[in-house]
PQR file with spaces between the fields and no chain letter, atoms N, CA, C, O and H, PARSE charges and radii, in Angstrom:
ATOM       1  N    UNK     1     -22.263   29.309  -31.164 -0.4000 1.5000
ATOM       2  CA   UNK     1     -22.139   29.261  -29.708 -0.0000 2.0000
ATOM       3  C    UNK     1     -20.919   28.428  -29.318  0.5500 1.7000
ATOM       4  O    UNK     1     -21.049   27.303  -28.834 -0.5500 1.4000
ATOM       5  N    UNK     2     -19.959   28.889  -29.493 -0.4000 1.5000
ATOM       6  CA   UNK     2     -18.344   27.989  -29.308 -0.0000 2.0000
ATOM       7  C    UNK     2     -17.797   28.764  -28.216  0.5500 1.7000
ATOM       8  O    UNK     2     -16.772   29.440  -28.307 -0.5500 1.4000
ATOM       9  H    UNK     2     -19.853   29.803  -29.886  0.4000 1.0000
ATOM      10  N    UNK     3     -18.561   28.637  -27.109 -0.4000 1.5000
ATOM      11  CA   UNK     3     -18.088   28.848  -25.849 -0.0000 2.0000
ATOM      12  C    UNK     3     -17.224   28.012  -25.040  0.5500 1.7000
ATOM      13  O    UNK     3     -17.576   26.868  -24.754 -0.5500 1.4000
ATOM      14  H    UNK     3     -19.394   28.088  -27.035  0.4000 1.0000
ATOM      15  N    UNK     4     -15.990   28.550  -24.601 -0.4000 1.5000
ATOM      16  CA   UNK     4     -15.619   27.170  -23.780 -0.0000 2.0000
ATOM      17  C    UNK     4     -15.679   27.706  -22.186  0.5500 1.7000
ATOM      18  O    UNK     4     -15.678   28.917  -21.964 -0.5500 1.4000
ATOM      19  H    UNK     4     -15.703   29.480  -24.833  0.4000 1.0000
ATOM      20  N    UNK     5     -15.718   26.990  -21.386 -0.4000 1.5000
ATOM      21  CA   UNK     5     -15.724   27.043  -20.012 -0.0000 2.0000
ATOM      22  C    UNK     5     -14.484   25.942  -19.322  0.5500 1.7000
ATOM      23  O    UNK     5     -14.189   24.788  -19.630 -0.5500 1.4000
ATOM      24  H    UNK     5     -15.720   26.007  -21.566  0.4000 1.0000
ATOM      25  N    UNK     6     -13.919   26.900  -18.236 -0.4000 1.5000
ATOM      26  CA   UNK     6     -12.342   26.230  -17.429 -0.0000 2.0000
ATOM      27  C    UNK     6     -12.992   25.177  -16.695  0.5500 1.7000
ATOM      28  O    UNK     6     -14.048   25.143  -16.065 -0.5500 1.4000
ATOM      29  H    UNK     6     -14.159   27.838  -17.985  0.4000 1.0000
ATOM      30  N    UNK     7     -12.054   24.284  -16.945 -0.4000 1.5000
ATOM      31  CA   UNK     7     -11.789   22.739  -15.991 -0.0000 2.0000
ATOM      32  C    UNK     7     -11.644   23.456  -14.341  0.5500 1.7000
ATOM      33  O    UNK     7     -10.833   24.365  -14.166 -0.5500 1.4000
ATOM      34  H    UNK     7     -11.195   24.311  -17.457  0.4000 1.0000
ATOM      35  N    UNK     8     -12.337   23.044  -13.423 -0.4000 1.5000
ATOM      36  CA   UNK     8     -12.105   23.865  -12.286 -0.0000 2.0000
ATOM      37  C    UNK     8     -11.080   23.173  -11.410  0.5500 1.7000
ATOM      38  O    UNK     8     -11.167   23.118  -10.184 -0.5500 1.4000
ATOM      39  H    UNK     8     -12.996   22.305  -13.565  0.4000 1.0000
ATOM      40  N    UNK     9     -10.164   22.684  -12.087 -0.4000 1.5000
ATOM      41  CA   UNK     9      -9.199   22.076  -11.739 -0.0000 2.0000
ATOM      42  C    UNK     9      -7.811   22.256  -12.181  0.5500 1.7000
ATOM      43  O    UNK     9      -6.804   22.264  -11.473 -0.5500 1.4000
ATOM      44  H    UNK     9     -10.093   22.729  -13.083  0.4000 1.0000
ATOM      45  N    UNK    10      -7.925   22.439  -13.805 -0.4000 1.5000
ATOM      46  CA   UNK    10      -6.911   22.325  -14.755 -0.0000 2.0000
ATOM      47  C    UNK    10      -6.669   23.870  -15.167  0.5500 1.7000
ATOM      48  O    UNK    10      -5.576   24.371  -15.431 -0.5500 1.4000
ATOM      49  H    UNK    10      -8.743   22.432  -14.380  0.4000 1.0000
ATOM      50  N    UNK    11      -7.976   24.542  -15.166 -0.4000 1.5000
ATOM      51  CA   UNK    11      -8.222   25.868  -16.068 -0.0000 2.0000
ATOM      52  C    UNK    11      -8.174   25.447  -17.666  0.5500 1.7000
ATOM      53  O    UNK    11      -7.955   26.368  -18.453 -0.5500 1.4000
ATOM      54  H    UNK    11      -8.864   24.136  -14.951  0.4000 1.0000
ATOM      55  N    UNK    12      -8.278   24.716  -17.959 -0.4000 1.5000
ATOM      56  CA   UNK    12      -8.038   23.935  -19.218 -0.0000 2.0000
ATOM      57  C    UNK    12      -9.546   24.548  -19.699  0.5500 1.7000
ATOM      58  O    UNK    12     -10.524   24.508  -18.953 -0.5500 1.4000
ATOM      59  H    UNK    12      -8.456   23.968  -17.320  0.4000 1.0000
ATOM      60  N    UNK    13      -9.578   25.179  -21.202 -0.4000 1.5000
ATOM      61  CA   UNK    13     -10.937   25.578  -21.798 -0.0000 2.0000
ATOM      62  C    UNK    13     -11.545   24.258  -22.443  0.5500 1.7000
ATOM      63  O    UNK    13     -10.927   23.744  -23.375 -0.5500 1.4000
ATOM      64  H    UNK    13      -8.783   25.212  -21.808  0.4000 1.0000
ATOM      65  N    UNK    14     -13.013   23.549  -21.879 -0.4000 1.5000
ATOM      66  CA   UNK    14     -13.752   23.113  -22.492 -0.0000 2.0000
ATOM      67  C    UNK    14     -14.903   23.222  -23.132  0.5500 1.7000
ATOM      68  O    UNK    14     -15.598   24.135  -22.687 -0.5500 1.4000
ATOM      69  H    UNK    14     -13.514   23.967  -21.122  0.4000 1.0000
ATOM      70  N    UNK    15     -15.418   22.560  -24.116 -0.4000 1.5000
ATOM      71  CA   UNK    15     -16.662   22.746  -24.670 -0.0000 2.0000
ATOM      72  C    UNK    15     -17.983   21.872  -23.233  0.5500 1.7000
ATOM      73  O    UNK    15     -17.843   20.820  -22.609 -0.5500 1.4000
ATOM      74  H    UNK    15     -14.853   21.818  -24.478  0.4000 1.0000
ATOM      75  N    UNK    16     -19.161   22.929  -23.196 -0.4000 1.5000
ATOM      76  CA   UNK    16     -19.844   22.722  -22.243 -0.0000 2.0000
ATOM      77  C    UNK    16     -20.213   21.462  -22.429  0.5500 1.7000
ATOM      78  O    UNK    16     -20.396   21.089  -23.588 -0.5500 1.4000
ATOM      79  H    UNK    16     -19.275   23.783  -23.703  0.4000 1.0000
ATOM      80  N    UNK    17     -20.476   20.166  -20.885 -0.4000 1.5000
ATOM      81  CA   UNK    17     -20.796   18.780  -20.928 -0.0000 2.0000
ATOM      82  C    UNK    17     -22.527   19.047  -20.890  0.5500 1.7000
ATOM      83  O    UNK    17     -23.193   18.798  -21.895 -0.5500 1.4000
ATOM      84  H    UNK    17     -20.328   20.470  -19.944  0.4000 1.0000
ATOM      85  N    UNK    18     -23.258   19.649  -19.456 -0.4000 1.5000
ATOM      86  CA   UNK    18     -24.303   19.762  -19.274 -0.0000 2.0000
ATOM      87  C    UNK    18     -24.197   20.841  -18.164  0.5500 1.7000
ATOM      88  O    UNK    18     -23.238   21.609  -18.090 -0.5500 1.4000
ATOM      89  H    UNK    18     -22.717   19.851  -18.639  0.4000 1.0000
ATOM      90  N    UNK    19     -25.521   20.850  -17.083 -0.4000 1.5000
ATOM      91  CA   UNK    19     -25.867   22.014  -16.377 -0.0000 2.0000
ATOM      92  C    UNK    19     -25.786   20.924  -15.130  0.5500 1.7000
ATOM      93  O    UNK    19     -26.033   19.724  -15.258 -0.5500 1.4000
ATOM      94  H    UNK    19     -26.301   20.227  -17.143  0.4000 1.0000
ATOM      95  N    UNK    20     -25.355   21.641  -13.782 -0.4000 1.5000
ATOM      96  CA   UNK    20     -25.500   21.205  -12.259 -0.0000 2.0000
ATOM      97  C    UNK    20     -27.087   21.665  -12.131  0.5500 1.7000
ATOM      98  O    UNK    20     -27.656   22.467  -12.872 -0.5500 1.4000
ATOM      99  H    UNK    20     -25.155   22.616  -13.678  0.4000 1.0000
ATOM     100  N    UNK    21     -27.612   21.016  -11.101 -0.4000 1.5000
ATOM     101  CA   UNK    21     -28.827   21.980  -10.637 -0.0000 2.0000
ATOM     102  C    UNK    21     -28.795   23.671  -10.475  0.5500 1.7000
ATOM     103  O    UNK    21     -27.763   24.295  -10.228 -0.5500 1.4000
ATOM     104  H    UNK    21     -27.150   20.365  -10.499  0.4000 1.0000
ATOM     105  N    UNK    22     -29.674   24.074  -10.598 -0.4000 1.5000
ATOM     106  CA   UNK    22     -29.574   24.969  -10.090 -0.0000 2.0000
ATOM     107  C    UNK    22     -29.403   25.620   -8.924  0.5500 1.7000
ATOM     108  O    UNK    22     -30.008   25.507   -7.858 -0.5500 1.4000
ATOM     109  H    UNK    22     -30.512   23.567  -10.798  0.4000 1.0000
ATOM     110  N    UNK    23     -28.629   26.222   -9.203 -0.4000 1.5000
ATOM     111  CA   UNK    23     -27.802   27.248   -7.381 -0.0000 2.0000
ATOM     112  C    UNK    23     -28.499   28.467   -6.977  0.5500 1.7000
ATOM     113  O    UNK    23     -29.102   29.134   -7.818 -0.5500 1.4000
ATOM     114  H    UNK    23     -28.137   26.314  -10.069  0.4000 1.0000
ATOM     115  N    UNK    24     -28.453   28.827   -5.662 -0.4000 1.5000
ATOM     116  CA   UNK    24     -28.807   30.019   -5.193 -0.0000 2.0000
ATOM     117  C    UNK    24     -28.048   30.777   -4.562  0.5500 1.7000
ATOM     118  O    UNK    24     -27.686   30.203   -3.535 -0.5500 1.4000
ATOM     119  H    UNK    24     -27.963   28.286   -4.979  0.4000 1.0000
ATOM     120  N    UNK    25     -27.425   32.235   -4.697 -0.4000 1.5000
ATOM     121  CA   UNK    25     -26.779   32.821   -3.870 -0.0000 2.0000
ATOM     122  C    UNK    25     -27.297   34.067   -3.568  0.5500 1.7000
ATOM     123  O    UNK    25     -27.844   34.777   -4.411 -0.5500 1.4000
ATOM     124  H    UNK    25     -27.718   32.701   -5.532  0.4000 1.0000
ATOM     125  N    UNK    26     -27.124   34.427   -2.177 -0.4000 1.5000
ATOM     126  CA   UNK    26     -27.991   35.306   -1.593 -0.0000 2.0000
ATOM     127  C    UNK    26     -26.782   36.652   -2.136  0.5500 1.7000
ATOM     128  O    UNK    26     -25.599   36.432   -1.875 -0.5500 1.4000
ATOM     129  H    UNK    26     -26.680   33.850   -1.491  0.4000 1.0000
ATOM     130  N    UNK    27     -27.060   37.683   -2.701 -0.4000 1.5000
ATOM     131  CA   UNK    27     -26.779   38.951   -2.670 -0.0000 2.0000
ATOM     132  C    UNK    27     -26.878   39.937   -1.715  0.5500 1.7000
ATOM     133  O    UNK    27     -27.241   39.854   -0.541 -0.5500 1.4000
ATOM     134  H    UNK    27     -28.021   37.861   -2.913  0.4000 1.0000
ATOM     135  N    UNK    28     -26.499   40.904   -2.380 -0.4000 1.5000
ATOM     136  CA   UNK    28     -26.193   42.269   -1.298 -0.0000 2.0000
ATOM     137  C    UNK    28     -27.665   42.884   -1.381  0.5500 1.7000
ATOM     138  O    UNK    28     -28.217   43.195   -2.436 -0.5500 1.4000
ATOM     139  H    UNK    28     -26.204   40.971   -3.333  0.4000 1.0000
ATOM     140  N    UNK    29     -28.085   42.980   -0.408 -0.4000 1.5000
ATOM     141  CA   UNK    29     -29.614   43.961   -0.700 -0.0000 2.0000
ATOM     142  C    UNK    29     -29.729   45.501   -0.706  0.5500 1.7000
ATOM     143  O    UNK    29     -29.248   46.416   -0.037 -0.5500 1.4000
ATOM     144  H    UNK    29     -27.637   42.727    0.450  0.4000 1.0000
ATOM     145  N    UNK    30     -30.454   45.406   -1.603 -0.4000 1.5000
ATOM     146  CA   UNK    30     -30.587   47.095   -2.595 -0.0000 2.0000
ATOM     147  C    UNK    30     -31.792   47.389   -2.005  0.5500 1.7000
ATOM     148  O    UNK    30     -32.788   46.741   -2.327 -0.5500 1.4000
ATOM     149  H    UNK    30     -30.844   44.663   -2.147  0.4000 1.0000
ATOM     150  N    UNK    31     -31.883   48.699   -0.791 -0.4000 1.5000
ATOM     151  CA   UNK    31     -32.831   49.416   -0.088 -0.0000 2.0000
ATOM     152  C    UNK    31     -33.614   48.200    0.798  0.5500 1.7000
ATOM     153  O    UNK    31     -32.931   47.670    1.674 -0.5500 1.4000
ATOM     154  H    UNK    31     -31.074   49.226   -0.530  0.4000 1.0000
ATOM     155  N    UNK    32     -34.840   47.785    0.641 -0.4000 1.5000
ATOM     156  CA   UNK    32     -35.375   46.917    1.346 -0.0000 2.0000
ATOM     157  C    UNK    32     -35.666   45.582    1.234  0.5500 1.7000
ATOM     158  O    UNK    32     -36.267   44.871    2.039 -0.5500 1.4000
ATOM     159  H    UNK    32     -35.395   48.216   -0.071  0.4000 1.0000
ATOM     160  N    UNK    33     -34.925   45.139   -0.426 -0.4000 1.5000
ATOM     161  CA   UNK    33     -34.972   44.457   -0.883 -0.0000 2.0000
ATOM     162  C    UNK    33     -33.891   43.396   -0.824  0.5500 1.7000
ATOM     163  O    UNK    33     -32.751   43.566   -1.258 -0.5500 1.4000
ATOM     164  H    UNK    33     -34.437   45.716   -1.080  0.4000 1.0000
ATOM     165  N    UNK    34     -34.538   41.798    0.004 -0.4000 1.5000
ATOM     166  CA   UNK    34     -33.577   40.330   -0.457 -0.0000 2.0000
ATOM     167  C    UNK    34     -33.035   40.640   -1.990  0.5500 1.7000
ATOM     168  O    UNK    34     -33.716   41.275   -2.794 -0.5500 1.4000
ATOM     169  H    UNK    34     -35.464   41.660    0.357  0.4000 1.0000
ATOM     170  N    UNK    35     -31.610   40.067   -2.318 -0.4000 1.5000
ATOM     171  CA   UNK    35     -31.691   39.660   -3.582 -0.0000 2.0000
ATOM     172  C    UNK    35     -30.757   38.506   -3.627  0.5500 1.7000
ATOM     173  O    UNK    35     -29.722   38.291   -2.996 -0.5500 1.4000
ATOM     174  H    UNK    35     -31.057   39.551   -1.665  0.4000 1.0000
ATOM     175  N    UNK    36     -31.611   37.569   -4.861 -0.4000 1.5000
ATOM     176  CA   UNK    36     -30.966   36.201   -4.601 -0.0000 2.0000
ATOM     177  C    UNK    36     -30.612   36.349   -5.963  0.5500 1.7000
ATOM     178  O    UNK    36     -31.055   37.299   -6.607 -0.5500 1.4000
ATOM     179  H    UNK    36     -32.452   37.744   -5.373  0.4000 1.0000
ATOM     180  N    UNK    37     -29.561   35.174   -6.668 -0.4000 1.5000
ATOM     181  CA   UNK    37     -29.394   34.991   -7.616 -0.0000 2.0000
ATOM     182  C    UNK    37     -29.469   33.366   -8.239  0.5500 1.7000
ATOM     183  O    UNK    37     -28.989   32.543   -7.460 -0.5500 1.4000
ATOM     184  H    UNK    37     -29.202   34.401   -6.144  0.4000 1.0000
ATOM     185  N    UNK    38     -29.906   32.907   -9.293 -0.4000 1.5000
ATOM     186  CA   UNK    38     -30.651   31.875   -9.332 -0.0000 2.0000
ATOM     187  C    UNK    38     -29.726   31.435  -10.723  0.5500 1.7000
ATOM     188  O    UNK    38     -29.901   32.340  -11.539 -0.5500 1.4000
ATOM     189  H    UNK    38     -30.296   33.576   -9.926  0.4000 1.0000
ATOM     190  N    UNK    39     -28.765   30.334  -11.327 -0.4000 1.5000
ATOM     191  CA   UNK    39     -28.850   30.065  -11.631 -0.0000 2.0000
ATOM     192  C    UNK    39     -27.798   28.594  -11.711  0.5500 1.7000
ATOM     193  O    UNK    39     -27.041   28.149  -10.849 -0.5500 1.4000
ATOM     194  H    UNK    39     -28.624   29.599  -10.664  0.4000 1.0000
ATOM     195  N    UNK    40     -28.157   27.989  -13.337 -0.4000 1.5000
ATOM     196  CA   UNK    40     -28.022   26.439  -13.537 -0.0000 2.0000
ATOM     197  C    UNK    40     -26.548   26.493  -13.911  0.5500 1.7000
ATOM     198  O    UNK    40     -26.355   27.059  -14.987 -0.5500 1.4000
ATOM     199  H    UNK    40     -28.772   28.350  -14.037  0.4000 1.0000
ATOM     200  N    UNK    41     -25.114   25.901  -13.093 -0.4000 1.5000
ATOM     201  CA   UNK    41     -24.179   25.976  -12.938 -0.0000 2.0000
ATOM     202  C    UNK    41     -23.479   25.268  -14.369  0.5500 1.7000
ATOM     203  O    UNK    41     -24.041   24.238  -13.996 -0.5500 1.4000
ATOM     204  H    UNK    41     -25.271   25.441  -12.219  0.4000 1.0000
ATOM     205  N    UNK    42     -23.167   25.085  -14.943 -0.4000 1.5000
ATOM     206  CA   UNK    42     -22.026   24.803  -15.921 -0.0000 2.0000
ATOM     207  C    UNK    42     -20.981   23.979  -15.579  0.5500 1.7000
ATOM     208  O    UNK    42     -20.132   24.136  -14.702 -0.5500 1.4000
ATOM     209  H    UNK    42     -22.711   25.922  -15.246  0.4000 1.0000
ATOM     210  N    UNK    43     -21.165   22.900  -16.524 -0.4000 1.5000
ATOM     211  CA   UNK    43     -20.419   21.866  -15.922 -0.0000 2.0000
ATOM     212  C    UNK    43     -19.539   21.375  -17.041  0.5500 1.7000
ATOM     213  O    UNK    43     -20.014   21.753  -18.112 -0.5500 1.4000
ATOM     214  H    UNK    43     -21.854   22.772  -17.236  0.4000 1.0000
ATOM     215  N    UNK    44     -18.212   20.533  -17.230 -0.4000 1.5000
ATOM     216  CA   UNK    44     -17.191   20.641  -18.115 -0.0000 2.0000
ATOM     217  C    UNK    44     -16.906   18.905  -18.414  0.5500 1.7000
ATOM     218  O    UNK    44     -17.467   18.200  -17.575 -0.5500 1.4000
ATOM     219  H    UNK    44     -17.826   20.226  -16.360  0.4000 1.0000
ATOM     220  N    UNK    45     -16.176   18.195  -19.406 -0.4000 1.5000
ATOM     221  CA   UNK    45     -16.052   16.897  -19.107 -0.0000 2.0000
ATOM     222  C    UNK    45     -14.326   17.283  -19.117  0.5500 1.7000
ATOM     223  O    UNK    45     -13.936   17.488  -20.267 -0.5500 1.4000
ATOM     224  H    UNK    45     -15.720   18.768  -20.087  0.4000 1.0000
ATOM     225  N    UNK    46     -13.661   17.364  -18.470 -0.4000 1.5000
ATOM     226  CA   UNK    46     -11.956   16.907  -18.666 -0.0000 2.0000
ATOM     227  C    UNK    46     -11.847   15.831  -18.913  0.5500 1.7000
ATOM     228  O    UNK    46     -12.401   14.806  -18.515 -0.5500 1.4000
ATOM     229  H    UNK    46     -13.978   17.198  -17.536  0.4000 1.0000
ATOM     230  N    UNK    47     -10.724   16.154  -19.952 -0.4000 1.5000
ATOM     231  CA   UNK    47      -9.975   14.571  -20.206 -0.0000 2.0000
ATOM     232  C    UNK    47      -9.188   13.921  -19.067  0.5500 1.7000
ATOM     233  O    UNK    47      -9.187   12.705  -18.875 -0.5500 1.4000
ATOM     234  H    UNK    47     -10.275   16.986  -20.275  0.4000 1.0000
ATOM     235  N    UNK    48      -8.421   14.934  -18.218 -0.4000 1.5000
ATOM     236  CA   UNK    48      -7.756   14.738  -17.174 -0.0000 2.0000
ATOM     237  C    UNK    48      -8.647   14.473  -15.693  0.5500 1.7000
ATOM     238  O    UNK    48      -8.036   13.829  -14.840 -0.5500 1.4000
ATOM     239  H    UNK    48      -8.421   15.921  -18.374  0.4000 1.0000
ATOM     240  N    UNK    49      -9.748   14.834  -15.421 -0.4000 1.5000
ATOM     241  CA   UNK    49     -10.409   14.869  -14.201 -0.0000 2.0000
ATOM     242  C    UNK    49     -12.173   14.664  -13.961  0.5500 1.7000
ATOM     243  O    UNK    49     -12.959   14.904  -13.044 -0.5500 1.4000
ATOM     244  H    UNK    49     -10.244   15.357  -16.114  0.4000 1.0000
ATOM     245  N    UNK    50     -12.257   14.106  -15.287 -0.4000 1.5000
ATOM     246  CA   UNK    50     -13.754   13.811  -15.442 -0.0000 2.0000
ATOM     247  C    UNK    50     -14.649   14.818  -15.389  0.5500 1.7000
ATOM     248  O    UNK    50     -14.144   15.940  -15.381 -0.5500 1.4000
ATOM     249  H    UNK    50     -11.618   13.911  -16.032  0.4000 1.0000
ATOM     250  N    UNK    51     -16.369   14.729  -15.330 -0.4000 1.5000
ATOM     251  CA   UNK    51     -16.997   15.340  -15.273 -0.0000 2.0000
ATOM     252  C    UNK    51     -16.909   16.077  -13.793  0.5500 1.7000
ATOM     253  O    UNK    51     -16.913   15.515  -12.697 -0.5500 1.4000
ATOM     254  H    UNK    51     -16.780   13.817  -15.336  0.4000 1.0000
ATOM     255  N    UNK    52     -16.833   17.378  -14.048 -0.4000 1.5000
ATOM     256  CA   UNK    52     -17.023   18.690  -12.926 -0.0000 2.0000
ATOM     257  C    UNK    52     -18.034   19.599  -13.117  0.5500 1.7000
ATOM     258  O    UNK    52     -18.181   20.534  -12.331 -0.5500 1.4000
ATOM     259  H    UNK    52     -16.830   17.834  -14.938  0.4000 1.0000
């Protein structure tokens, strides 16, 4: 699992620090249906800009 994820600052690829809470974003609704999307955000440590 040698995923890296961008510094949202730098774009710089890091290895993952931990998870933000979890987020919610409301989607486009399909026929009669809300749809939300639910998840735990990804967070990075830069050397240049700390934890994001």
């Amino acid at each position: 699992m040698g995923e890296r994820w961008p510094c949202p600052e730098s774009g710089q690829a890091l290895a993952l620090f931990d998870h933000a809470e979890e987020r919610v974003w409301r989607y486009l609704d399909r026929c009669a249906f809300h749809t939300f999307l639910h998840a735990p955000v990804p967070r990075v440590e830069c050397p240049q800009h700390g934890k994001l």
